[in-house]
VEXNU-606006 format. One line per field, with one value per atom (N, C-alpha, C): x, y, z; atom name; residue in one letter; residue number from 0. Coordinates in pm, whole numbers, plus 50000, padded with zeros to 5 digits. Each point is the difference from the previous one (the first is absolute). Layout:
% VEXNU-606006
east = X, ...
north = Y, ...
up = Z, ...
atomo = CA, ...
residuo = a, ...
num = NUM, ...
***
This chain:
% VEXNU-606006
east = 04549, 50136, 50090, 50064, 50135, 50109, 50054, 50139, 50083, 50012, 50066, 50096, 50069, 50024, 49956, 49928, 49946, 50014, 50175, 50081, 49949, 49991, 49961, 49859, 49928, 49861, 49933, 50098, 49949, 50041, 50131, 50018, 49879, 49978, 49916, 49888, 49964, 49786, 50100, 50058, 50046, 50048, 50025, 50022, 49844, 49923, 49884, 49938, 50009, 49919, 50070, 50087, 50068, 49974, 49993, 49903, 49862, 49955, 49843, 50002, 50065, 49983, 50044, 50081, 50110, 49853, 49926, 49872, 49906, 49978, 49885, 50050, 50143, 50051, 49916, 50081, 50008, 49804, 49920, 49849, 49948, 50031, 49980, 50085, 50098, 50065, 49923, 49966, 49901, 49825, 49965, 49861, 50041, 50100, 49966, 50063, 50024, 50069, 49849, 49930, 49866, 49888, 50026, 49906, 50032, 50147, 50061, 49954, 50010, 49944, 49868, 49916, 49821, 49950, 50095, 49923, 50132, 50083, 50066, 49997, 49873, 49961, 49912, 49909, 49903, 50076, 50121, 50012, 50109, 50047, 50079, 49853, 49860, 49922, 49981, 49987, 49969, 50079, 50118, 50111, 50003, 49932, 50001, 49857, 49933, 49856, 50055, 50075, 50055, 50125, 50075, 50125, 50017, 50038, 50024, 50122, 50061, 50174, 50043, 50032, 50039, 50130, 50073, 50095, 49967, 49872, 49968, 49884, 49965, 49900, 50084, 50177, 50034, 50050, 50012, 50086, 49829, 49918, 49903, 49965, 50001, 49982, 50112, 50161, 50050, 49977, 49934, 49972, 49825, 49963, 49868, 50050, 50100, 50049, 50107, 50068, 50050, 49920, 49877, 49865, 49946, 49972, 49942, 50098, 50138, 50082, 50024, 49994, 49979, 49890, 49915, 49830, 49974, 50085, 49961, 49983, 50065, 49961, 49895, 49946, 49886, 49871, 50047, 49843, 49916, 49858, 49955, 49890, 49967, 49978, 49803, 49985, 49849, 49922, 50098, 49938, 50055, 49962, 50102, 50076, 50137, 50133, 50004, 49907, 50022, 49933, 49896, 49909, 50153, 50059, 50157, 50066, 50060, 50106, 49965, 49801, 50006, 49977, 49995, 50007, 50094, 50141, 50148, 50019, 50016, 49975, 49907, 49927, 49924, 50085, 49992, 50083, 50157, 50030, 50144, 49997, 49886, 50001, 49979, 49888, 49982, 50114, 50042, 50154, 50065, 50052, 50104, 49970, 49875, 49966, 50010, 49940, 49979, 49927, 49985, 49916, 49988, 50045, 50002, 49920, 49957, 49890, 49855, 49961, 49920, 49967, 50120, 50022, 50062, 50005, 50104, 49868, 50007, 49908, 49991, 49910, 49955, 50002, 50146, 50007, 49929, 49881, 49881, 50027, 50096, 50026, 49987, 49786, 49985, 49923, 49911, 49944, 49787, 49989, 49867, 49895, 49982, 49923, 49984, 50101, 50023, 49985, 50011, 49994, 49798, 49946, 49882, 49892, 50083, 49973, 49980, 50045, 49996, 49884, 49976, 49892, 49931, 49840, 49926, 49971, 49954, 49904, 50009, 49936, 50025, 50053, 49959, 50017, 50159, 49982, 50173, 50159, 49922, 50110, 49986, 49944, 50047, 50102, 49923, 50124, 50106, 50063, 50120, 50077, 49962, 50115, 50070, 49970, 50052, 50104, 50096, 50156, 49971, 49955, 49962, 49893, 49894, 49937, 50101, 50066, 50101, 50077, 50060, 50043, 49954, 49879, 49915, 49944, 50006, 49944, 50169, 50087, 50124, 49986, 49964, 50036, 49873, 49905, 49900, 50031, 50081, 50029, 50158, 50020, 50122, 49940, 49848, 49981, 49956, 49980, 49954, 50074, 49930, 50090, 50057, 50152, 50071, 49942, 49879, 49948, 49925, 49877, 49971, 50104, 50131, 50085, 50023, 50005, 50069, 49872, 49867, 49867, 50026, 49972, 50021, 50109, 50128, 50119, 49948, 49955, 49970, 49857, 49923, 49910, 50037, 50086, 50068, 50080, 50065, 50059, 49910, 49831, 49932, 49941, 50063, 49946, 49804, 49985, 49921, 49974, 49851, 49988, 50041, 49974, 50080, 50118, 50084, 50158, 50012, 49988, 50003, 49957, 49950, 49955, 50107, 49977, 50182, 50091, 50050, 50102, 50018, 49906, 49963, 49974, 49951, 49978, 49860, 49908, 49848, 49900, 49862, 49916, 50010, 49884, 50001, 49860, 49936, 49894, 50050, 50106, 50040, 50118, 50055, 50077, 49845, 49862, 49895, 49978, 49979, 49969, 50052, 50131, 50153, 50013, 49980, 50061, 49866, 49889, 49842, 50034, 50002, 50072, 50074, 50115, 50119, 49949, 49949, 49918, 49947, 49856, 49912, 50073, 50094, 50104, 50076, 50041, 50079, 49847, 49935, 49902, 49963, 49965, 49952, 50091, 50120, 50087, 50085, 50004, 50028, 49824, 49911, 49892, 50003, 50032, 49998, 50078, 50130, 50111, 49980, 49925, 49937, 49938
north = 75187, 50031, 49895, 49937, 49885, 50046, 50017, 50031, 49920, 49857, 49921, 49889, 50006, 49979, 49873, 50018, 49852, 49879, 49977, 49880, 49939, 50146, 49987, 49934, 50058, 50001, 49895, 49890, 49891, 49896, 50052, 49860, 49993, 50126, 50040, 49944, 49979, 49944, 49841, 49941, 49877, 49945, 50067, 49998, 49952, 50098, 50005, 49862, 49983, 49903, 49842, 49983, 49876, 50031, 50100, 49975, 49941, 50071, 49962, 49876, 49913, 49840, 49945, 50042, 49938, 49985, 50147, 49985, 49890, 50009, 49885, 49883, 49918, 49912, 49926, 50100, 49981, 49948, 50132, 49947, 49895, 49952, 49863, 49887, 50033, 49866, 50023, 50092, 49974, 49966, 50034, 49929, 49859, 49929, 49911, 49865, 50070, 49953, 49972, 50117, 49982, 49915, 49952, 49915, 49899, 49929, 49899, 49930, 50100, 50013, 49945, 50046, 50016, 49877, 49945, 49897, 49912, 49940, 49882, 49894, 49972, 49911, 49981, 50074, 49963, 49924, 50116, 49942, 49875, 49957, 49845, 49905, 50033, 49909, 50000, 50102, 49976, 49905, 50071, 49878, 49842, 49975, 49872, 49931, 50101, 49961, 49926, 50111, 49948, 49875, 50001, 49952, 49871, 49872, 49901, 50014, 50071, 49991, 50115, 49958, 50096, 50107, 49957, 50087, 50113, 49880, 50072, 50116, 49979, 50104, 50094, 50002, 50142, 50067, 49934, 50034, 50084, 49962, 50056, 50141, 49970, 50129, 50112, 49922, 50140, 50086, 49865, 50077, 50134, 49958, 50097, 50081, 49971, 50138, 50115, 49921, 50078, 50074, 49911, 50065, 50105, 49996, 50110, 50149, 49925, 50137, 50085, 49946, 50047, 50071, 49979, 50041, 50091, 50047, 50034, 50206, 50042, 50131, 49994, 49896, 49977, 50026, 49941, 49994, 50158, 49962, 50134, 50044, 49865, 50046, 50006, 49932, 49975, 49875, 49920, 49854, 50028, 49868, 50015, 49924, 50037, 49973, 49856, 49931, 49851, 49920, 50070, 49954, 49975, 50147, 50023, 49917, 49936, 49911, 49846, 49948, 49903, 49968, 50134, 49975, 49953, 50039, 50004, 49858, 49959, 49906, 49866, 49990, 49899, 49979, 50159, 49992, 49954, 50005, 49957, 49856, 49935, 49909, 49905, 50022, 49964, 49988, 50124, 50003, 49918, 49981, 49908, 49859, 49933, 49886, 49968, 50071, 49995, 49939, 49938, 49857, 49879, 50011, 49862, 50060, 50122, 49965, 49976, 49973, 49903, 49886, 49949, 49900, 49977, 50106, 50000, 49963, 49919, 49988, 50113, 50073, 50101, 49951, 50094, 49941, 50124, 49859, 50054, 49988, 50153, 50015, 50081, 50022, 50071, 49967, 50044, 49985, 49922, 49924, 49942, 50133, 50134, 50064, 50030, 50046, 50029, 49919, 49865, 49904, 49973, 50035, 49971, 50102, 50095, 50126, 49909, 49935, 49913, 49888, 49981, 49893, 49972, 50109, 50004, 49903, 49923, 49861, 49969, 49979, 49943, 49841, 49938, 49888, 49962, 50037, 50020, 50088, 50098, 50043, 49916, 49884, 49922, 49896, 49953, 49920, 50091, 50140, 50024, 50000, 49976, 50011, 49844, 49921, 49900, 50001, 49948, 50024, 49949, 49896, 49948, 50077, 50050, 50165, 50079, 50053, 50089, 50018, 49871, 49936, 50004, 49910, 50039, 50159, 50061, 50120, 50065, 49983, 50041, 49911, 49935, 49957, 50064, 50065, 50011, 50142, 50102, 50147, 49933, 49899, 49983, 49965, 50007, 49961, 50129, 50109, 50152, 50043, 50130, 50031, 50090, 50067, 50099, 50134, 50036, 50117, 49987, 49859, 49931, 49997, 49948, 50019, 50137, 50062, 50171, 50013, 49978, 50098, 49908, 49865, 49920, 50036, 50044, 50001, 50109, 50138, 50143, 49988, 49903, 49957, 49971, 49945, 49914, 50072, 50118, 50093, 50100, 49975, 50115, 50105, 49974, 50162, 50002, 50133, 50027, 49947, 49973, 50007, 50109, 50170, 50089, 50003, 49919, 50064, 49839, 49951, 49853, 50043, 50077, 50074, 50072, 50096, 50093, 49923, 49909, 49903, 49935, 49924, 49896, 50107, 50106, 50060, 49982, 49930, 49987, 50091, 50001, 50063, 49965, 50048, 49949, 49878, 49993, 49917, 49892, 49986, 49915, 49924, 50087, 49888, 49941, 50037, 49960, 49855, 50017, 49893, 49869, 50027, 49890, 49927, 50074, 50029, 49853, 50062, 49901, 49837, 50052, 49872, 49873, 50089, 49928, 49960, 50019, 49946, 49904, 50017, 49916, 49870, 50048, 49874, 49907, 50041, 49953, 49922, 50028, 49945, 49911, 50014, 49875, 49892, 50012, 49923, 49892, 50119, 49954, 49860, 50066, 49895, 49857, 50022, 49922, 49867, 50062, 49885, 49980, 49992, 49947, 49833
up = 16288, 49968, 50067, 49900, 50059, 49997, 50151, 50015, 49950, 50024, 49975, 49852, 49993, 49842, 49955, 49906, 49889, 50027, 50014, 50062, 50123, 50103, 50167, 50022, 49923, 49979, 49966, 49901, 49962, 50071, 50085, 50094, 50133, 50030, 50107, 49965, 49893, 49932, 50003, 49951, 50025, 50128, 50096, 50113, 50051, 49994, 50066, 49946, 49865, 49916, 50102, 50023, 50072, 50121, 50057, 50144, 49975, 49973, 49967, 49927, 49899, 50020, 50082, 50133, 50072, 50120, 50004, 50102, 49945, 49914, 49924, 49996, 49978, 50041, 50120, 50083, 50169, 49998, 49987, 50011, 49934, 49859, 49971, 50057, 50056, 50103, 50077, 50076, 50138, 49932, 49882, 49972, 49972, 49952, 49968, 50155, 50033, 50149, 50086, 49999, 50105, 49847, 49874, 49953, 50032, 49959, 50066, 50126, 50115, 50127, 50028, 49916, 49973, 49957, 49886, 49884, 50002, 50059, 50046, 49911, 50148, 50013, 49893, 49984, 49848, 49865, 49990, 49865, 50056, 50123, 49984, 49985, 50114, 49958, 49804, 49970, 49855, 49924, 50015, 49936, 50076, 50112, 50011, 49899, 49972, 49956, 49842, 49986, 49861, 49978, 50095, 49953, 50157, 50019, 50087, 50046, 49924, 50024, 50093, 50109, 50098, 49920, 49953, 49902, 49901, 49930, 49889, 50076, 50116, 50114, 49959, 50084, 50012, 49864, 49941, 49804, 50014, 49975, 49958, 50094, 50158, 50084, 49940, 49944, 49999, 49863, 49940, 49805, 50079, 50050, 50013, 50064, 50131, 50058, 49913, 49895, 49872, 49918, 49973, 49945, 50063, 50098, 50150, 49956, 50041, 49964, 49901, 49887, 49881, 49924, 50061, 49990, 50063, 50172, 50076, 49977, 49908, 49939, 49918, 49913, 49914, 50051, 50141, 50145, 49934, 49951, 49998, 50128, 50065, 50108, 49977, 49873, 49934, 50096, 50053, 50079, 50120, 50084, 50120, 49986, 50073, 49985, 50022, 50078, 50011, 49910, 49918, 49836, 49923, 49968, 49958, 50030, 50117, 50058, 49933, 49997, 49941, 49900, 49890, 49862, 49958, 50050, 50021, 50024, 50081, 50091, 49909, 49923, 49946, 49830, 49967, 49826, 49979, 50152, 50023, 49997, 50060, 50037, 49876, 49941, 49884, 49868, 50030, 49920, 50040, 50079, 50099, 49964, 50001, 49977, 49815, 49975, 49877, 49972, 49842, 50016, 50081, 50029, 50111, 50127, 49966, 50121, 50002, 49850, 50036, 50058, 50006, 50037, 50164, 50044, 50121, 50115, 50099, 50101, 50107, 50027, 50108, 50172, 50023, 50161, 50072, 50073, 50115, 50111, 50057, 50127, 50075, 50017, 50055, 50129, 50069, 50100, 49918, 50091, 49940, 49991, 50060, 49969, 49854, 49973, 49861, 49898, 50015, 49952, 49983, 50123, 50006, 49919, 49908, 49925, 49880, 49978, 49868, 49966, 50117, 50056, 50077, 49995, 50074, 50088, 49920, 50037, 50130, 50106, 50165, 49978, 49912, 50019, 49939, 49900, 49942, 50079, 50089, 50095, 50099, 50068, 50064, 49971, 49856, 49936, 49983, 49954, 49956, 50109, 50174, 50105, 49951, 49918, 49982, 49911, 50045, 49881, 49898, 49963, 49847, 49957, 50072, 49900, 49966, 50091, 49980, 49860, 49981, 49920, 49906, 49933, 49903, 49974, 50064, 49967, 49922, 50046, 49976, 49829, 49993, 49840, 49919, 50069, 49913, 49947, 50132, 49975, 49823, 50042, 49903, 49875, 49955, 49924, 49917, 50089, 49910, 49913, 49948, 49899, 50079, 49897, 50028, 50074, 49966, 50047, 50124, 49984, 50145, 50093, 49979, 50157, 49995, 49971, 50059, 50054, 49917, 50061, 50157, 50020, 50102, 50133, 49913, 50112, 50051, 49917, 50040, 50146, 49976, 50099, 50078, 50028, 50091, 50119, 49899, 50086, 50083, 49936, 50116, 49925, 49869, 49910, 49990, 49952, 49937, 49868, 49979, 49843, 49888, 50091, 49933, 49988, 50120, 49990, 49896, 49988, 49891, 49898, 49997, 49812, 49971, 50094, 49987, 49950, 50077, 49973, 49870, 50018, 49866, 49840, 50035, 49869, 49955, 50067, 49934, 50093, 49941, 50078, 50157, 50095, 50107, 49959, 49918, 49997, 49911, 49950, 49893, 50122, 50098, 50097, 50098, 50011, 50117, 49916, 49875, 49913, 50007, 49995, 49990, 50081, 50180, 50077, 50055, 49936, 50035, 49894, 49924, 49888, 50057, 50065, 50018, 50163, 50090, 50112, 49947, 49944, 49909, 49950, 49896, 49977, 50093, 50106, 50108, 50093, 49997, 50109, 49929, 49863, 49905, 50014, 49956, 50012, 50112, 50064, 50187, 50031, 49950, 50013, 49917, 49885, 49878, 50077, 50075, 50053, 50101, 50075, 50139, 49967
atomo = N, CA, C, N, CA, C, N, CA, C, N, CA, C, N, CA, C, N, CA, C, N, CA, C, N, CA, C, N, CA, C, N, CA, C, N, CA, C, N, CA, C, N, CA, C, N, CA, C, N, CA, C, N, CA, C, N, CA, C, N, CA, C, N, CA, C, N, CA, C, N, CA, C, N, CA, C, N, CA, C, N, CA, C, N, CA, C, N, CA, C, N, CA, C, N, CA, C, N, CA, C, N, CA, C, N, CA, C, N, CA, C, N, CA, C, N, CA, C, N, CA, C, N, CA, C, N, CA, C, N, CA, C, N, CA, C, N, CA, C, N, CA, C, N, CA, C, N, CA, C, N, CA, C, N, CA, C, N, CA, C, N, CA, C, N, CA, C, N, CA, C, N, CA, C, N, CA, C, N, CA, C, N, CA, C, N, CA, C, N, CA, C, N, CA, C, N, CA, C, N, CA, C, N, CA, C, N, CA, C, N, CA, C, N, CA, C, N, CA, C, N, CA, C, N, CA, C, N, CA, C, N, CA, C, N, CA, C, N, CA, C, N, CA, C, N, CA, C, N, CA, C, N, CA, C, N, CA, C, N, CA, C, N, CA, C, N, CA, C, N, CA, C, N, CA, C, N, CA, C, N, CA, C, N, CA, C, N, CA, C, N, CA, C, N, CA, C, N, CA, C, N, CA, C, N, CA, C, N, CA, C, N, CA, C, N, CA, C, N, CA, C, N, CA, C, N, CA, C, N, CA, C, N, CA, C, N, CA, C, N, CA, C, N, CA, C, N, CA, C, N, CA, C, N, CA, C, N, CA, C, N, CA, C, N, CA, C, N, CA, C, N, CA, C, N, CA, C, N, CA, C, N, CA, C, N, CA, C, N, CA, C, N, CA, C, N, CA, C, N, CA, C, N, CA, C, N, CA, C, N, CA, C, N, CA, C, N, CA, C, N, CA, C, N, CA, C, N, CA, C, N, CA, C, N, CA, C, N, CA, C, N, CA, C, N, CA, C, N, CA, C, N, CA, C, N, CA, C, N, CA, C, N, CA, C, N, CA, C, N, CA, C, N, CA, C, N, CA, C, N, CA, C, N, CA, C, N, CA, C, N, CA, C, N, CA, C, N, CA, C, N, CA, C, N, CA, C, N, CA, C, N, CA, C, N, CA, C, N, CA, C, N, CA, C, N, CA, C, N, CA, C, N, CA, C, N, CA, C, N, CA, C, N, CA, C, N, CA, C, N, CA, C, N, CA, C, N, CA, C, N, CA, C, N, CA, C, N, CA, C, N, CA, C, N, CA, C, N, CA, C, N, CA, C, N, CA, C, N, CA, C, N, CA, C, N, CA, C, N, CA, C, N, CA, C, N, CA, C, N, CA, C, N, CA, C, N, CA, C, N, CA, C, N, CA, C, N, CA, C, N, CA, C, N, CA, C, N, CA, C, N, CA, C, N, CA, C, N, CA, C, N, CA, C, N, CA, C, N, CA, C, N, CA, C, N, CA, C, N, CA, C, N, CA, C, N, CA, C
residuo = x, x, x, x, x, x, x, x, x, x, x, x, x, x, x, x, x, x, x, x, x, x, x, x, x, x, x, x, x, x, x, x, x, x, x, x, x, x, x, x, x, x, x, x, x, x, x, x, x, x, x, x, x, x, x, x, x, x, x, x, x, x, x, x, x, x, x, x, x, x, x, x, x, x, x, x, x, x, x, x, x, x, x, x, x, x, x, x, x, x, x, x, x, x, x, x, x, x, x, x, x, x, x, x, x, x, x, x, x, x, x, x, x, x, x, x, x, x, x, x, x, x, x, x, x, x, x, x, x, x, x, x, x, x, x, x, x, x, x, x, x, x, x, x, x, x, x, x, x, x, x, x, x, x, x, x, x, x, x, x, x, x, x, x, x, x, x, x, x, x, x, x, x, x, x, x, x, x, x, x, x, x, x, x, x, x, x, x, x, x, x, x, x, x, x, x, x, x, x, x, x, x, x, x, x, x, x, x, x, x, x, x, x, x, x, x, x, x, x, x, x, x, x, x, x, x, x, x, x, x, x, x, x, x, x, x, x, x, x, x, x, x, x, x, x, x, x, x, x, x, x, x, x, x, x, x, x, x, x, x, x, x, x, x, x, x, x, x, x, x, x, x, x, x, x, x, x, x, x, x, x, x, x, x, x, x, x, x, x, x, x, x, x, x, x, x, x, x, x, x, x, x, x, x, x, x, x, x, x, x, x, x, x, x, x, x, x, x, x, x, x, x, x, x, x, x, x, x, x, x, x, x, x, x, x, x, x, x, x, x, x, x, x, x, x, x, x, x, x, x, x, x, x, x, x, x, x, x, x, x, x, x, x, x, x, x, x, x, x, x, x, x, x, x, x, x, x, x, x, x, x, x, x, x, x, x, x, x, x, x, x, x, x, x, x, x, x, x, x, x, x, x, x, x, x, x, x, x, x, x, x, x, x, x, x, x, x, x, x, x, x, x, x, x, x, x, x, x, x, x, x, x, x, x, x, x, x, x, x, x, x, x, x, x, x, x, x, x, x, x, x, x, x, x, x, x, x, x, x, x, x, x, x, x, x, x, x, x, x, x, x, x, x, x, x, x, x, x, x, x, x, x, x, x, x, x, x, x, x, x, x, x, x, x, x, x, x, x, x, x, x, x, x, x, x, x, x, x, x, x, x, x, x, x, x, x, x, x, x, x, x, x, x, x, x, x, x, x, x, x, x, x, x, x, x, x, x, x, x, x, x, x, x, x, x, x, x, x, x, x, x, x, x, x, x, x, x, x, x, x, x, x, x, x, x, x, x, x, x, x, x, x, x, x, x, x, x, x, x, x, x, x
num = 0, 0, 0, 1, 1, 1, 2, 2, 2, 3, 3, 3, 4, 4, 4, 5, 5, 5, 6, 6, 6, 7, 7, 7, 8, 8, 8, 9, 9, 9, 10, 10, 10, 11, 11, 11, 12, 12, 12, 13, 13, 13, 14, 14, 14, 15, 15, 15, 16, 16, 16, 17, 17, 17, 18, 18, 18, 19, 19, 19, 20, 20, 20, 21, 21, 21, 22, 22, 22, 23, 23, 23, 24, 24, 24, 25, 25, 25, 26, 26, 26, 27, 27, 27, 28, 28, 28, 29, 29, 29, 30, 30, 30, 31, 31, 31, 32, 32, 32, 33, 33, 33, 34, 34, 34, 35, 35, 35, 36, 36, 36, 37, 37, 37, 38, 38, 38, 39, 39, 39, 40, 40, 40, 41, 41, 41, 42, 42, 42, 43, 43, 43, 44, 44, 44, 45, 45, 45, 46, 46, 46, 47, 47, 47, 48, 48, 48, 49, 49, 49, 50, 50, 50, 51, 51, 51, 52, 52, 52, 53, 53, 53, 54, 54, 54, 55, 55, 55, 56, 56, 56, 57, 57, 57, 58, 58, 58, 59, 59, 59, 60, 60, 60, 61, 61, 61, 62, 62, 62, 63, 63, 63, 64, 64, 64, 65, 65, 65, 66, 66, 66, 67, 67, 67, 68, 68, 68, 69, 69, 69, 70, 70, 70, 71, 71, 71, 72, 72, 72, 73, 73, 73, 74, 74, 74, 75, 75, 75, 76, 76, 76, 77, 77, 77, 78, 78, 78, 79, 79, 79, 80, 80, 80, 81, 81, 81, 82, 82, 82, 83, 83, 83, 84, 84, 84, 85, 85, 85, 86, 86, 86, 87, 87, 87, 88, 88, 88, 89, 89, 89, 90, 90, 90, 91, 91, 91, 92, 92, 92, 93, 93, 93, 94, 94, 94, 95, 95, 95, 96, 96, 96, 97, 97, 97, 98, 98, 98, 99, 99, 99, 100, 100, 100, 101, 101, 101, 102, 102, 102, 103, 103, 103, 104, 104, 104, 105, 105, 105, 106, 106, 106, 107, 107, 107, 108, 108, 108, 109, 109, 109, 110, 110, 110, 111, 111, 111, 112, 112, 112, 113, 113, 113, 114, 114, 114, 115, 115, 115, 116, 116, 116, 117, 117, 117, 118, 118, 118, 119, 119, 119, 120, 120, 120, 121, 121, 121, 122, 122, 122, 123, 123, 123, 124, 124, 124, 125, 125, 125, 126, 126, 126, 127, 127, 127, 128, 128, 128, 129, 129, 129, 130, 130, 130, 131, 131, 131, 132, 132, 132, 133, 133, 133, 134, 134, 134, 135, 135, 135, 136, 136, 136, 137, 137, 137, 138, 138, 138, 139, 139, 139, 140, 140, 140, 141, 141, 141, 142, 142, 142, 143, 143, 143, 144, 144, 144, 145, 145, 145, 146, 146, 146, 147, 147, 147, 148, 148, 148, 149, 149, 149, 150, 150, 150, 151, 151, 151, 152, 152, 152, 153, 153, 153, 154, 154, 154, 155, 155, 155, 156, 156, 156, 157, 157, 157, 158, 158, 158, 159, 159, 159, 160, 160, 160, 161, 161, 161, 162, 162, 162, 163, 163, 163, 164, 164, 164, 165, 165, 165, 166, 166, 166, 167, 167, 167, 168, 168, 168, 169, 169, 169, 170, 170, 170, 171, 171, 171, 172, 172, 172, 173, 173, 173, 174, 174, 174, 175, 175, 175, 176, 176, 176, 177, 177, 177, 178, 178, 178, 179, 179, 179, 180, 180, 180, 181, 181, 181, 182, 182, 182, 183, 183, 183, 184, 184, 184, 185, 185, 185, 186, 186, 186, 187, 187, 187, 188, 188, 188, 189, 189, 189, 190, 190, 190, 191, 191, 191, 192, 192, 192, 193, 193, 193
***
């Protein structure tokens, strides 16, 4: 039984209805505040992976952090949130470049461990502490295709082969393959020019 008249009644459910987005507001500013927080740094390294231009770095950090926000009710919460952050984070990137990133050169600025993920060989990680390996290896990652640098940059950052499937959209045995390929290729090559 409603005491209250029709009029009263519907401002009162609209009342309530603008609290309750005014609360959900507030909790997606604070989720996307502690992703921000979390994944930084990931997605500026990403955007340097992609883009040379310190400008075009942050144009691009704030198009994925626009992306992030916009998405951020979509989250179903099926991956983990940082698989999520660099799907975001790579399709932006790709967008952002456009065609021209095939063509765009891959800036390698990470630490040699990671680097040494790419290239077993003992004898070849002695040569890469050398800046002209360095170098050459930097034109050889510039020579992949579009999908080779993301699987590559995503390595680079530390991932998994699963969270790189997530990402990328392919099996996990179809990124083990690529992932062996594109090694294989780079060691051939890195040898070929010696």
């Amino acid at each position: 039984m409603n005491f209250l008249p029709e009029k009263c009644n519907q401002r009162l459910i609209d009342l309530t209805k603008w609290t309750k987005r005014l609360t959900m507001r507030e909790t997606k500013e604070e989720q996307f505040k502690k992703i921000v927080a979390e994944n930084g740094d990931r997605i500026t390294r990403i955007c340097r992976y992609y883009n040379p231009d310190k400008e075009d770095q942050k144009d691009m950090v704030q198009e994925i952090l626009v992306n992030i926000w916009n998405s951020l009710d979509k989250f179903r919460g099926e991956s983990a949130i940082s698989t999520w952050i660099y799907r975001i984070a790579i399709n932006t990137s790709l967008s952002f470049t456009g065609k021209a990133f095939r063509h765009m050169k891959m800036q390698i600025n990470t630490d040699q461990q990671n680097l040494n993920m790419l290239i077993e060989d003992d004898d070849l990680e002695a040569k890469l502490k050398q800046e002209a390996d360095l170098e050459q290896l930097q034109t050889q990652l510039n020579q992949l295709s579009v999908i080779d640098k993301a699987l590559i940059s995503l390595l680079l950052e530390g991932l998994s082969m699963r969270e790189i499937a997530d990402v990328i959209g392919l099996t996990e045995p179809n990124v083990k393959v690529k992932i062996h390929r594109i090694k294989e290729e780079l060691k051939r090559n890195m040898s070929k020019n010696k």
